[in-house]
TILO-819163 format. One record per residue: residue in one letter; x, y, z of N, C-alpha, C, O in turn. Coordinates in steps of 0.1 Angstrom, whole numbers, plus 2048, in hexadecimal, padded with zeros to 3 digits. Example, Ala and Ser with C-alpha at 12.3 -4.5 7.8 and 13.67 -1.06 7.14 Angstrom:
<pts>
a8847C784E87B7D384E8847DF84E88E7DF855;s8807EA8478897F584788180084F88680B850;
</pts>
This chain:
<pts>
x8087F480080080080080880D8008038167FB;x81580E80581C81580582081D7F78218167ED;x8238297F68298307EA8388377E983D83D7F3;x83C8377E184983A7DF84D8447E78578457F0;x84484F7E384785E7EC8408607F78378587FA;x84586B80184086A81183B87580984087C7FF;x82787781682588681881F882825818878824;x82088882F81A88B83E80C89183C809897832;x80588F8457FD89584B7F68938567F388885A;x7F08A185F7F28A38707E389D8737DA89D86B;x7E38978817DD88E8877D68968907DC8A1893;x7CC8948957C089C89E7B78908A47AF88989E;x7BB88F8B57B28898BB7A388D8B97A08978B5;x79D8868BC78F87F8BE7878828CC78787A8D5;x77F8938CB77D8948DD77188D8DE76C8858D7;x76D8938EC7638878F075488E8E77548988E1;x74B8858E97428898DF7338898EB7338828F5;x7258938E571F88E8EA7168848E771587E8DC;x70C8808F57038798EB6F78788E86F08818ED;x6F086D8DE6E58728D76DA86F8DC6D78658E3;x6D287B8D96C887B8DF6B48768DB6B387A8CF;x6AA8738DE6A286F8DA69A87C8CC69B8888CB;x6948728C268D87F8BC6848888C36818878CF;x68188F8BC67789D8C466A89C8BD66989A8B0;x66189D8C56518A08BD6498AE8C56478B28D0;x6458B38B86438C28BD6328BD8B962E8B38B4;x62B8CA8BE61D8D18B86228D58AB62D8D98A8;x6188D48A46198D78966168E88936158EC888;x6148EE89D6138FD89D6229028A162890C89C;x6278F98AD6318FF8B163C8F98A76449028A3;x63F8EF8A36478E78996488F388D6528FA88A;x63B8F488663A90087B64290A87F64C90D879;x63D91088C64591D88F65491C88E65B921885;x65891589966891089966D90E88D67891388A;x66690588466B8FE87367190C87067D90D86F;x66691786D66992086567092B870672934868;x67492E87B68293887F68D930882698934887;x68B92487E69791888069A9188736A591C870;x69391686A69C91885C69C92385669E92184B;x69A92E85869C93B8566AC93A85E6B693E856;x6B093686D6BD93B86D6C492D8666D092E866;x6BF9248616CC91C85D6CE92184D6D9920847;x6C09278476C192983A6D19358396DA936831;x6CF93B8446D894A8486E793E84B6F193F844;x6E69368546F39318516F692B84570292B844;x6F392783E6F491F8326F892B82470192A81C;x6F09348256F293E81B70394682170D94981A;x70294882F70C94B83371A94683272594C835;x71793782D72492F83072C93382373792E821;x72493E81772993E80873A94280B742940802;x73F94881874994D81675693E81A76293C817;x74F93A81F75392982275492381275F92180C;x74992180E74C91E7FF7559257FA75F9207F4;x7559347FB76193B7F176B9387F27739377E8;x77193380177A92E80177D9227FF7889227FA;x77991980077890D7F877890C7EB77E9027E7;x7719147E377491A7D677E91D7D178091B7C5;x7889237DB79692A7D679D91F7DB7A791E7D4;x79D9167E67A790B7DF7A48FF7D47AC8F67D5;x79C8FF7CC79A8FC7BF7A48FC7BB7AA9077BE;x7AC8F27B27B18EE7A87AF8E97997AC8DD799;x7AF8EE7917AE8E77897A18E27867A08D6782;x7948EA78A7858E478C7858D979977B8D2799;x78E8D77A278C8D07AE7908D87B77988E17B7;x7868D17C27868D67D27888C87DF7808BF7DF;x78E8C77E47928BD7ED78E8C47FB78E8D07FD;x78A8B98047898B98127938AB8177968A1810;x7958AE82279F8A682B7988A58387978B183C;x79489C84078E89A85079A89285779A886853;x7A48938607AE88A8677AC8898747AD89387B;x7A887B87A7AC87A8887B186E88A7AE863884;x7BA8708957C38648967C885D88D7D2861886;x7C485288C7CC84B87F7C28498767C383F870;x7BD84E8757AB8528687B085D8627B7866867;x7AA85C8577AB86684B79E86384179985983E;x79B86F84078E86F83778E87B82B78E88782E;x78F87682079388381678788180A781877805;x78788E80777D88E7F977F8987EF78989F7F0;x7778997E677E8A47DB77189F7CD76A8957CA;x7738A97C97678AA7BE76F8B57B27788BD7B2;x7678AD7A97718B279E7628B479375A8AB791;x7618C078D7598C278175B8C27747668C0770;x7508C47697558C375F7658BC75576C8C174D;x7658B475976A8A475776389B75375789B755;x76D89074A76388473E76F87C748775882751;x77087074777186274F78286275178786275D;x78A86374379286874579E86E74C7A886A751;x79887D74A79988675179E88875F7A788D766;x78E88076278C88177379687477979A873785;x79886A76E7A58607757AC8697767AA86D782;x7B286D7717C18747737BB87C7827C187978C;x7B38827827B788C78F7B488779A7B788D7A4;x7AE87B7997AA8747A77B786C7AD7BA8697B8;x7BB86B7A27CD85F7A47D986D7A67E486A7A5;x7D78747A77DB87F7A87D98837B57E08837C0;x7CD8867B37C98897C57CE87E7D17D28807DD;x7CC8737C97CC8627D57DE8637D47E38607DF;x7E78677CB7F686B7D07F98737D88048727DD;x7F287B7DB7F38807E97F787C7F38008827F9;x7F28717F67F786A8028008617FD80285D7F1;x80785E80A81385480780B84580B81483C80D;x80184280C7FA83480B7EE8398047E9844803;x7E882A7FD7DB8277F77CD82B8027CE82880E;x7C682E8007B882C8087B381D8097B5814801;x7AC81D8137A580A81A79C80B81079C803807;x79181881078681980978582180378A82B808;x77E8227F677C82E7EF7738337E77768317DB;x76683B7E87588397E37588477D87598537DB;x7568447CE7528507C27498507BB7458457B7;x7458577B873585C7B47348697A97368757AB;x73086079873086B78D71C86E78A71186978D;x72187978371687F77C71A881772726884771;x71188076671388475872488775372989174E;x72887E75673987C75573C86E74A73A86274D;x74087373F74386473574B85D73675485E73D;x74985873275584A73375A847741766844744;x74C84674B75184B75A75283A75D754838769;x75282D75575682275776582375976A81D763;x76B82875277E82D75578183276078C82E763;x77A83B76977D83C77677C82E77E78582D787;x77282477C77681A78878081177F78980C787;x78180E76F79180977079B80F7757A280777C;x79F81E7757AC8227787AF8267867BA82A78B;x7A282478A7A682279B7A78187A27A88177AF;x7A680D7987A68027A27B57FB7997BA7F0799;x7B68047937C57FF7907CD8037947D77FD797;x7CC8147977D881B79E7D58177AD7E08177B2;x7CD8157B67C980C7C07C67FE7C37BE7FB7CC;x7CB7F67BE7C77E97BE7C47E77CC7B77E77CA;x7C47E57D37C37E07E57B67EA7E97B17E97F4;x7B37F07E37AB7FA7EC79D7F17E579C7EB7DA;x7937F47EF7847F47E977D7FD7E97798057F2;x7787FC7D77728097D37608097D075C7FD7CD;x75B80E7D074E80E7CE74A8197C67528227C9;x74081C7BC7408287B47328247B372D8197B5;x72A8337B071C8327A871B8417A071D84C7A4;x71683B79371084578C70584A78C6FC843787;x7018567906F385B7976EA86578F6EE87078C;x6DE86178B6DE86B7816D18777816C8878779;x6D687C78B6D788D7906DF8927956E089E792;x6E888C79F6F18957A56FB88F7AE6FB8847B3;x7068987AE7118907BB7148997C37138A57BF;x71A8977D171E89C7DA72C89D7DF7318927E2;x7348A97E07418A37E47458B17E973E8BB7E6;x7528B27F57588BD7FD74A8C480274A8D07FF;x73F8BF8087378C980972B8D08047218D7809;x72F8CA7F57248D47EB71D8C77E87208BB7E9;x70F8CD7E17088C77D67088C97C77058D47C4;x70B8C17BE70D8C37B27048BA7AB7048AE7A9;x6F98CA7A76EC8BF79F6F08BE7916F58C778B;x6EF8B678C6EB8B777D6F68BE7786F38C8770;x7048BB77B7138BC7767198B27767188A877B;x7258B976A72B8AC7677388AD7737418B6774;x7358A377C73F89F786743896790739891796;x74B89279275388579975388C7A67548997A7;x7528837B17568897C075987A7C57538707C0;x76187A7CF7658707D476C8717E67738797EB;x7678617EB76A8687F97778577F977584D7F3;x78585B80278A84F80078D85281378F85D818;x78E84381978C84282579883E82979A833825;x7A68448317B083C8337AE8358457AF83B84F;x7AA82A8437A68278527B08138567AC807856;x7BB8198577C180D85F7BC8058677B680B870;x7BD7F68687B97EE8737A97F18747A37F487E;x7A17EF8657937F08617977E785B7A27E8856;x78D7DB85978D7D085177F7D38467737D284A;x7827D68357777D98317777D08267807CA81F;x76C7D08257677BD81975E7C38127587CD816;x75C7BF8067587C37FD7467B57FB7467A97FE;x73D7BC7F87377B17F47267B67EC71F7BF7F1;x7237AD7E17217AE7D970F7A57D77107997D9;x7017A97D36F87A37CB6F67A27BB6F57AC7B4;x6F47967B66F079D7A86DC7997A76D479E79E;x6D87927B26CC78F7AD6C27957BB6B67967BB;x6CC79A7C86C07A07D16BA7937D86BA7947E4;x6B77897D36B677E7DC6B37787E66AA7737EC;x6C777A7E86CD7767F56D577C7FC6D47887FA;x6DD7798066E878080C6F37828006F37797F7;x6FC78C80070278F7F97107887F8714784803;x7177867ED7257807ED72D7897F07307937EA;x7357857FF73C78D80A74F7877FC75077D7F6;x75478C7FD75E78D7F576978280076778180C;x77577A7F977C7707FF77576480476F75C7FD;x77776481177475781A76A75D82676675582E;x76876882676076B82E75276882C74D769820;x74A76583B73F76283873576B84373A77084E;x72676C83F71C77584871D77285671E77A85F;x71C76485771B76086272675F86E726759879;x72F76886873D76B86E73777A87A73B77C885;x72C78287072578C87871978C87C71379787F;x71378187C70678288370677E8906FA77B892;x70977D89570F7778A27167898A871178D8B3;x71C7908A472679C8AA7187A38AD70D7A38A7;x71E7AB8BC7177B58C47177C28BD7207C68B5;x7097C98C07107DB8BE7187DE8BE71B7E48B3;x7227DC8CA7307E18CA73B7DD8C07467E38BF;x7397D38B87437CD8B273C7CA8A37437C689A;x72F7CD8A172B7C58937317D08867377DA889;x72F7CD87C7357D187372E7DC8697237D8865;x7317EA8667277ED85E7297EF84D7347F0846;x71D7F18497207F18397187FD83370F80283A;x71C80282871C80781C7198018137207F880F;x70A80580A7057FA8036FC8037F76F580C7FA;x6FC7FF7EE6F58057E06F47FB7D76FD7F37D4;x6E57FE7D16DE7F77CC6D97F97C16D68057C1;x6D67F27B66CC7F77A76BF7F87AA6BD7ED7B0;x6B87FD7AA6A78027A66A27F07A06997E97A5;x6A87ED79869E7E07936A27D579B6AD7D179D;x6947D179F68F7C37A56957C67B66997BD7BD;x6937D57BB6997D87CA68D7D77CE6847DA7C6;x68A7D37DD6827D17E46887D17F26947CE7F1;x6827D38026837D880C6867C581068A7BF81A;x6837C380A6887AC80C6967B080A69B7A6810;x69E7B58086AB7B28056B17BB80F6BE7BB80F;x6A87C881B6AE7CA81E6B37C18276BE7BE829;x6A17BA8306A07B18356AA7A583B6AB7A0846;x6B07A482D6BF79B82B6C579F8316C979983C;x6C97A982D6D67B48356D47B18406DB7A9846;x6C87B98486C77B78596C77A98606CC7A786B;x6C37A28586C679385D6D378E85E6D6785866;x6DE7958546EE78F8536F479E85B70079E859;x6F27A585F6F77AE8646EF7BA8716EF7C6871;x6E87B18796DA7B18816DE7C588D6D87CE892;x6ED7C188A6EC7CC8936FB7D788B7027E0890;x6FB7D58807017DB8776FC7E88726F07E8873;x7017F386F6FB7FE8686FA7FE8587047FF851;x6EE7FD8526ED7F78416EB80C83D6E5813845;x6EF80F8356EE81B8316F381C81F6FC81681A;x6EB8258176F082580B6E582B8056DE83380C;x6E18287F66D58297F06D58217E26DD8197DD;x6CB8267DF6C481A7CF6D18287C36D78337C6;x6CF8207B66D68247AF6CF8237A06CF819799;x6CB82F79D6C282F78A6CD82D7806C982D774;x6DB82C7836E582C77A6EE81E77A6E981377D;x6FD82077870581977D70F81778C715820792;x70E80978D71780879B72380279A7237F8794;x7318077A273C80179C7417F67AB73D7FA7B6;x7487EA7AA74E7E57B575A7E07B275C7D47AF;x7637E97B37707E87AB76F7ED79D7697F779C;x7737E87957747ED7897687E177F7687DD774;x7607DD7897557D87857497DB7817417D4787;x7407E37767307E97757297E177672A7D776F;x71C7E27807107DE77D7037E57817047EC78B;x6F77E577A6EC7EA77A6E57E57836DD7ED788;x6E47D87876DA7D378D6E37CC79C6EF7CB79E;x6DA7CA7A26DD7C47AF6E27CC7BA6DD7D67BF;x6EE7C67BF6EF7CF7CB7047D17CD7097C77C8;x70D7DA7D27167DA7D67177DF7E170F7E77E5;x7257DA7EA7237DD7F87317DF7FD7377D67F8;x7397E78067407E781173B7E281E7317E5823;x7447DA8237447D683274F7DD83975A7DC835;x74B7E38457567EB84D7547E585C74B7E8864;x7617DB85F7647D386976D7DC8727727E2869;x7727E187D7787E18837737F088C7687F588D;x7807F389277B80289B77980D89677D81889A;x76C80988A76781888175981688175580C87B;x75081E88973E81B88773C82587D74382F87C;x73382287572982B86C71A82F875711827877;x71B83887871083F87E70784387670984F872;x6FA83B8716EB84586A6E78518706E585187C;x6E785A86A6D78678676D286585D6D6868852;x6C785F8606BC85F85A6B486A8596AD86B863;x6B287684F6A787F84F69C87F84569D881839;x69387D84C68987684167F88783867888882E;x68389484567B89D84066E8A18426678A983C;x66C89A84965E89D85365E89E85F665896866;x6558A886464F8AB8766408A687363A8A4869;x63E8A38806328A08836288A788062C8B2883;x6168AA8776128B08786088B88876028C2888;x60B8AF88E6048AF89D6098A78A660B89C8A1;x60B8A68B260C89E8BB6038928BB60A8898BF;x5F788E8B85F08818B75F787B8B25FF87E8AA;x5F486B8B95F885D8AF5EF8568B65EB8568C2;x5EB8508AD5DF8488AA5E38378A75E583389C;x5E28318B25E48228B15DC81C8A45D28218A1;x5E181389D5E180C8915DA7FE89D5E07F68A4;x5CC7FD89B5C47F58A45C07E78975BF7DB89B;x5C07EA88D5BB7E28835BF7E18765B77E9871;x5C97DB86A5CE7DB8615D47D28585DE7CB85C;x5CE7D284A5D47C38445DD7C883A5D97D0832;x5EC7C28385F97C08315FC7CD8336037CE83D;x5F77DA82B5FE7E682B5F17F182D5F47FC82B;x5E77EF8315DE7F68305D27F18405CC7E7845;x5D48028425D28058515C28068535BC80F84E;x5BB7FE85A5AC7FF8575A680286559C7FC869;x5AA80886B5AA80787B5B68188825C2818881;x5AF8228865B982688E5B082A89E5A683089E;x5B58258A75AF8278B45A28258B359A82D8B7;x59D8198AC5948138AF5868198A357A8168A3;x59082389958282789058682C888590832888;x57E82A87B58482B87259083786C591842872;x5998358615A883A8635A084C85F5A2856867;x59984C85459685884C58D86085A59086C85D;x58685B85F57D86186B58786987958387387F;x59386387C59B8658835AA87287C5B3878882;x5A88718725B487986C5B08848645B888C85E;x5A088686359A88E85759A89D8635928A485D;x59C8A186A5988AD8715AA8B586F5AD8C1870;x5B38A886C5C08AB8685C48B285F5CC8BB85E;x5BA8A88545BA8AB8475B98B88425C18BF83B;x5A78BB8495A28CB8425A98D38455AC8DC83E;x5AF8D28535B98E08575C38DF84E5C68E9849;x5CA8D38485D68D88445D08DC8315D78E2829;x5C28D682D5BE8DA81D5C28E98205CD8ED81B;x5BC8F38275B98FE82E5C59068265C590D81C;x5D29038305DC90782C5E88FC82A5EF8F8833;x5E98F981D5F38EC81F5FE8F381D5FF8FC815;x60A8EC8296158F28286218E782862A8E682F;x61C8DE81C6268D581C61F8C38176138BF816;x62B8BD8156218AD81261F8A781E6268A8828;x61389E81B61389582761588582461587E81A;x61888183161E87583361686B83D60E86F845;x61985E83D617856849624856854630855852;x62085685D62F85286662B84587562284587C;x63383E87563083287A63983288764283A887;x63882C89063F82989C64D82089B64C815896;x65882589E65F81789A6608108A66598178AE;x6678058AD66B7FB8BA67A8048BB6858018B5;x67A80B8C168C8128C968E80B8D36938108DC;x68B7FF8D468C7F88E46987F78E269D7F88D7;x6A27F78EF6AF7FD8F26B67E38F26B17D98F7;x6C17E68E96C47D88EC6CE7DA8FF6D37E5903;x6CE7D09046D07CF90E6E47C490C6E67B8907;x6E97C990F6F77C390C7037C99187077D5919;x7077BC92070E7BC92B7077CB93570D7D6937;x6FF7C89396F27D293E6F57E093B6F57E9944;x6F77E392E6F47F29276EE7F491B6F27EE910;x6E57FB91C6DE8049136E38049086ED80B908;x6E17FF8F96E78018EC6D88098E96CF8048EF;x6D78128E26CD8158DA6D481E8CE6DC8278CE;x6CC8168C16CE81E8B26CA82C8B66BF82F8BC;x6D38338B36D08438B36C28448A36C8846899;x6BC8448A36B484989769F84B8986988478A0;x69D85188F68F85789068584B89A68583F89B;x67D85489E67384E8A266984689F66483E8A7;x66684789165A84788866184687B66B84D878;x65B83C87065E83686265683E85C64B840862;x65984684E65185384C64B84783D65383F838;x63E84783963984283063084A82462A854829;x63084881862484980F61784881261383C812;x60E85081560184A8155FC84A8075FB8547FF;x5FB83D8065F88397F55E783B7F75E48447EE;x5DD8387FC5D383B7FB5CD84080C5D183B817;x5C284A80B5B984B8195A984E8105A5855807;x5A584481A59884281458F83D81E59483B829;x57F83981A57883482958082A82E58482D83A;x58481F82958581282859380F82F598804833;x59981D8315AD81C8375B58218315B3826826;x5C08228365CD82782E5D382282E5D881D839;x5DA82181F5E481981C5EF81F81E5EC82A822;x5F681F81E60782082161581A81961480E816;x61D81F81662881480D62E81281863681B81C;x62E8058216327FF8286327ED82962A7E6824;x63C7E982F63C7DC82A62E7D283462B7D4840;x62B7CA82B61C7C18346187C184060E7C5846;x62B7BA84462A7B88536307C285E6367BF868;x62C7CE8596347DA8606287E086C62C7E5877;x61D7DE8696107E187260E7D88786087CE875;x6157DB8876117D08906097D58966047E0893;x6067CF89F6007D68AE6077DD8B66127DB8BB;x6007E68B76047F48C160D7FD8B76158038BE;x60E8008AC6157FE8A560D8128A46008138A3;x61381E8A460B82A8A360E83389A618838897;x5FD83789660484088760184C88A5FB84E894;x60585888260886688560A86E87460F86786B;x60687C87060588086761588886961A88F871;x61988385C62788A85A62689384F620890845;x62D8A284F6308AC84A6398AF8406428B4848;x63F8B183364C8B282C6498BF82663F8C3820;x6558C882B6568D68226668DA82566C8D382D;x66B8E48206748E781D6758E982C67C8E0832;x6728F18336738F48466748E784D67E8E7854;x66D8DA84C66E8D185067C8CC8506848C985A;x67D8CC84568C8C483E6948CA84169F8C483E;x6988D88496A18DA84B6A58DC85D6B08DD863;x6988DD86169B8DB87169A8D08716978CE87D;x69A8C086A69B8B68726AB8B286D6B38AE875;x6AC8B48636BE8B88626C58BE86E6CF8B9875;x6BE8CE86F6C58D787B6C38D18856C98D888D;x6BD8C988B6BC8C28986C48B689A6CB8B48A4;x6C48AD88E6CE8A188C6DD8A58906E48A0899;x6DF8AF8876EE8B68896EF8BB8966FA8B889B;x6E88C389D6EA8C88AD6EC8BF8B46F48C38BD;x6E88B38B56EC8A68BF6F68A28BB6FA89B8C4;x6FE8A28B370989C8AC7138A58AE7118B18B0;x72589E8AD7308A48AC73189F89D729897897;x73D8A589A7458A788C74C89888D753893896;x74889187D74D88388075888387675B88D870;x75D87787676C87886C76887785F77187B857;x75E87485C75A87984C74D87484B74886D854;x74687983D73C87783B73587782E736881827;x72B86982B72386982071386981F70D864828;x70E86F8167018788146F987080D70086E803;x6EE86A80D6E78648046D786C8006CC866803;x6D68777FB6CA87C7FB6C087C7F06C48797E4;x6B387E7F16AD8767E56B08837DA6B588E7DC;x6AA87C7CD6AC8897C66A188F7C369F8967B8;x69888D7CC6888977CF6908A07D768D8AC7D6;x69989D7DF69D8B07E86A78B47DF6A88B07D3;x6AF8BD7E76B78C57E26AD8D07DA6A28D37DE;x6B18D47CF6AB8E37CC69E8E07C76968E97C5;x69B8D27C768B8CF7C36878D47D467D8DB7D5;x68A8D27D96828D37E76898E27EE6838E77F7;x6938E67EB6918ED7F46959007E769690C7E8;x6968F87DF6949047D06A29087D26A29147D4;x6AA9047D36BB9087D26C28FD7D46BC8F57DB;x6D48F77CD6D58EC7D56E18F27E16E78FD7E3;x6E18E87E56EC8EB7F06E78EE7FE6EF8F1807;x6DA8EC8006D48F080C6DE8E68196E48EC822;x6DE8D98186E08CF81D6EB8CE8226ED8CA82E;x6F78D38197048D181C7078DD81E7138DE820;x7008E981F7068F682A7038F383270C8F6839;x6F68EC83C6F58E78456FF8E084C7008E4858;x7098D68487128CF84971C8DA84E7218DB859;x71F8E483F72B8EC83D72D8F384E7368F1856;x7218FC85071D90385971E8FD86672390586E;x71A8EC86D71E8E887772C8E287B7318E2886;x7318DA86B73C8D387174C8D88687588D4868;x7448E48607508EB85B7528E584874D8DB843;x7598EF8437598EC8357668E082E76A8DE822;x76A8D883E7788D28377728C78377778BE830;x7688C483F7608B48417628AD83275E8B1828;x7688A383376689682A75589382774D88E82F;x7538988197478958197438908077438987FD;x74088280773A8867F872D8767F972E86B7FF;x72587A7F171786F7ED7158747DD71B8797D3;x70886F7E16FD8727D46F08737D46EA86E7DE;x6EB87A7CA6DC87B7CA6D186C7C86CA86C7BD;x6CF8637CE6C98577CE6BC8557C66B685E7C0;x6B98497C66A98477BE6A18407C869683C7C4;x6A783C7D66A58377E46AF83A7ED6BB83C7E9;x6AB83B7FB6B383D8016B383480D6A9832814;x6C082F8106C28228196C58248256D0829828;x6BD82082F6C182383E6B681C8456AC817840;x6BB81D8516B781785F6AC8228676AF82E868;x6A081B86C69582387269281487E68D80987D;x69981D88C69B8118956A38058956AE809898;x6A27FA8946A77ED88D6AA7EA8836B57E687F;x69E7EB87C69F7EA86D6A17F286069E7FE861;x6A57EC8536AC7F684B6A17F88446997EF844;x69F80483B69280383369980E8266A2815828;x69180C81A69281681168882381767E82281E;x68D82E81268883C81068784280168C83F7F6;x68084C8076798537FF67C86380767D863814;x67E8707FC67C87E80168887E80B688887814;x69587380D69A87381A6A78768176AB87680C;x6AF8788236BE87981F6C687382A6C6876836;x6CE8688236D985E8316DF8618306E2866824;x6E986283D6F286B83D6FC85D8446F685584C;x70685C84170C84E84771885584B71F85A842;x71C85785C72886086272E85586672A84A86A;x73E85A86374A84F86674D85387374F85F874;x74E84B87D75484F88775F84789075D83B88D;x76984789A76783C89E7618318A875E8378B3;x7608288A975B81B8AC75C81F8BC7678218C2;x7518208C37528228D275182F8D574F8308E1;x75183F8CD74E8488CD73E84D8CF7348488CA;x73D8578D67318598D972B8638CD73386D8CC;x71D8638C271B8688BC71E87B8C071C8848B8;
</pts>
């Protein structure tokens, strides 16, 4: 792994962090209010941070911008490069990756409207052979140093230097089954490992023949693992490998957790929840004992009245805390699985949810999505949180300037709390993959946010 030439760079402990805390549920008067002087001042930070961008701007090279995150013996680097054909952007990424005097463990890149962008995963997985790469072609947008880049032609890329991390590569072509874990390793090596020790992954998927069964998989072979990533309308690379369909994956073994934020972009429209008393496969025929439309319609007219946003189903999830050598583990994440209401009518509401997800006691609540929403449940996510060693974004490509009429809302958020050098690059998804409680589920309107940190640190 080593390279001919030395270059140094300085090391920064890891202070203590705090920790995370439960979601918040407001009145839907008072939530409105706060939504909008809560994103009024983050809009003010975010617009503010342009002078943060200028400078990031001026160290541009050559149409590239790099970030660097270092602690201890972690390194986390990224860089985005525009206007570039496949080419091109080899050269500067092998360029950038000479920088250091070793190869990266891991290394994830993400094009937009960039040609011949199959040449980027040959020439990096030749000028890197040892390293595991992952790529996806996204087609609306990519994310890198911070920014959002809709509908340009650009490469961004995050490469992870993390010693004494064991990371495995592993692969679906049919969704199925459990995935082919790369060598001799097998699932069953991690179903068995505690919170403290299980392994987490990075995972992207094609659009055709995906279903919430395959996350299913995942949680079953990695029960207490963090699954994070999203669906993909383009191409996916694993190594210098393309494919359209199925699924590709990192495994990250050792003293590095991936920490989910999940923001799905909705508040509550009211404090009520309304127990789900009666319901068959996906469709709720029963709330507290009477019918669903009779119990949610006084909801309804106020919000026809003045609608200030879409509405949603939101569901209870199980946060029961696992109990391990008598302490408290609990998934830091939402309270509530935000859903489609596909139909409300006399007869119930349907929901895009999976059959067996309406159990008993199981409680539902009207959820809110508008540009205010989406950005205090971000600005709240980030207030509980320290600054982690890097980070990737998985957001749908319903937000960004579709949602909030400009892009970049998301990642001044970022820029503004944890600074403009954060290691940061994703993509604009066609799903988005994350954990709500226990289990992993696809999204919609959402953005995962997967923080590297390490292993035993407090969010």
């Amino acid at each position: 792994r080593h390279r001919p030439h030395t270059t140094h760079h300085a090391h920064a402990h890891v202070g203590p962090r705090q920790p995370t805390h439960g979601a918040h549920m407001h009145t839907y008067a008072r939530a409105r209010r706060q939504a909008g002087q809560a994103a009024d001042r983050l809009m003010l930070l975010s617009t503010g941070s342009r002078r943060a961008r200028a400078k990031a701007t001026a160290m541009a090279m050559a149409g590239r911008c790099m970030s660097s995150s270092v602690a201890a013996d972690y390194e986390f680097r990224s860089i985005a490069v525009q206007g570039t054909d496949g080419n091109d952007a080899t050269s500067t990424l092998r360029k950038w990756l000479d920088e250091r005097p070793v190869s990266p463990d891991a290394l994830f890149f993400f094009t937009h409207a960039v040609e011949d962008d199959h040449r980027i995963a040959t020439g990096l997985s030749q000028h890197i052979p040892e390293c595991k790469i992952l790529g996806v072609n996204s087609g609306w947008g990519v994310i890198g140093n911070n920014e959002e880049l809709e509908n340009k032609e650009a490469v961004t890329a995050l490469a992870a230097y993390i010693p004494g991390v064991k990371v495995l590569a592993f692969e679906s072509d049919d969704l199925l089954g459990a995935p082919q874990l790369e060598g001799e390793a097998e699932w069953a090596d991690f179903i068995t490992r505690t919170p403290k020790n299980s392994p987490d992954a990075i995972l992207f998927a094609g659009t055709t023949g995906f279903n919430e069964s395959y996350l299913r998989i995942m949680d079953n072979m990695l029960p207490h693992g963090t699954k994070l990533g999203g669906l993909v309308d383009g191409h996916m690379f694993l190594g210098d490998e393309g494919k359209q369909t199925g699924s590709v994956g990192l495994l990250f073994d050792g003293p590095i957790h991936i920490e989910p934020m999940v923001c799905q972009g909705c508040m509550p429209l009211s404090e009520e929840r309304f127990k789900v008393s009666a319901s068959f496969n996906s469709f709720i025929t029963e709330l507290d004992g009477r019918p669903p439309l009779e119990v949610l319609l006084p909801f309804l007219e106020e919000h026809s009245r003045d609608p200030k946003g879409h509405l949603f189903g939101g569901l209870t999830v199980d946060a029961s805390a696992i109990r391990e050598n008598n302490e408290d583990i609990v998934r830091p994440s939402p309270s509530f699985l935000v859903r489609h209401i596909m139909q409300l009518s006399n007869e119930g509401v349907a929901l895009a949810v999976e059959p067996n997800y309406l159990e008993e006691n199981t409680e539902f609540s009207l959820q809110l999505l508008n540009r205010e929403t989406a950005m205090v449940e971000i600005g709240l996510a980030l207030k509980e949180r320290e600054r982690p060693l890097g980070a990737m974004m998985f957001p749908c490509s319903g937000r960004g300037s579709n949602l909030y009429g400009r892009p970049g809302v998301e990642t001044d958020l970022l820029r503004a709390k944890w600074g403009a050098d954060l290691a940061t690059a994703g993509y604009f998804a066609a799903g988005e993959i994350g954990p709500v409680g226990f289990k992993t589920y696809i999204h919609a309107f959402t953005t995962s946010f997967a923080l590297f940190r390490h292993r035993g640190s407090n969010p």
